[in-house]
N, C-alpha and C positions, 0 to 999 in steps of 0.2 A: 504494500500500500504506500501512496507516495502520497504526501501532501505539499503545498506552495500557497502562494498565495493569485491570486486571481491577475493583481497586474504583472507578476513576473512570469505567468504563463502567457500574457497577452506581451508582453518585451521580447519574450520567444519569438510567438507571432510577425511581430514589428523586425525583428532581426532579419527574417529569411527573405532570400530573395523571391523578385517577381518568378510566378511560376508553381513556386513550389507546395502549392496545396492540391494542386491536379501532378504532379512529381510522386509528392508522396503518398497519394493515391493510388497511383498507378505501382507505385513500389510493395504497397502493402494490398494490392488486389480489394482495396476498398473502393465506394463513393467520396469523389472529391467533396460533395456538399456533408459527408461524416467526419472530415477532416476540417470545414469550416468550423460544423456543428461545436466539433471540441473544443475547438477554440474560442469558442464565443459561450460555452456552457450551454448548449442548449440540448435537451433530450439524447442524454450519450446514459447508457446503462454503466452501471460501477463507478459514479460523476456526483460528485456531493460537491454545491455551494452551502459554506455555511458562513454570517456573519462575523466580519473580521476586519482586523487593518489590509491597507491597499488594495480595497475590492472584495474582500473575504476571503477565509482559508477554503480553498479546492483539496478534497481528497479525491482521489480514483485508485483503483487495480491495474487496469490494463493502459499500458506505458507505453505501447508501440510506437503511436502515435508520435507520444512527445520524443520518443530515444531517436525516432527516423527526425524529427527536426532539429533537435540538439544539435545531431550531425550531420544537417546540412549546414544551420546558419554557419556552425565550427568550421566546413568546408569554405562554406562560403567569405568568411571572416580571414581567412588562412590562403586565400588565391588556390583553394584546390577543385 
């Protein structure tokens, strides 16, 4: 179980380059628009908003999501 809080999942978001929410879609055999979803907290299963500083604390289980973006913006950050 991971927790964060809500803007530093959305600074995630903000990090990656254009593109890559249909990228990481396509990487993980998902819908691009359940790659928006996550990021914007809306109707993702194992996905808890709950009142907090910087937007509220986010728990979730399933990390795919965020690990496939971690390592792009890191790519991306990095000229890889």
């Amino acid at each position: 179980m991971v927790r964060t809080t809500f803007n530093r999942l959305r600074n995630v978001k903000d990090s990656l380059p254009h593109g890559s929410m249909n990228a990481i879609a396509e990487e993980l055999g998902i819908a691009a628009d359940e790659v928006r979803a996550y990021f914007n907290g809306e109707g993702i299963a194992d996905y808890h908003i709950e009142a907090g500083p910087e937007g509220g604390i986010v728990t979730f289980s399933n990390t795919r999501i965020l690990e496939v973006a971690l390592r792009r913006a890191w790519e991306a950050q990095n000229g890889l």
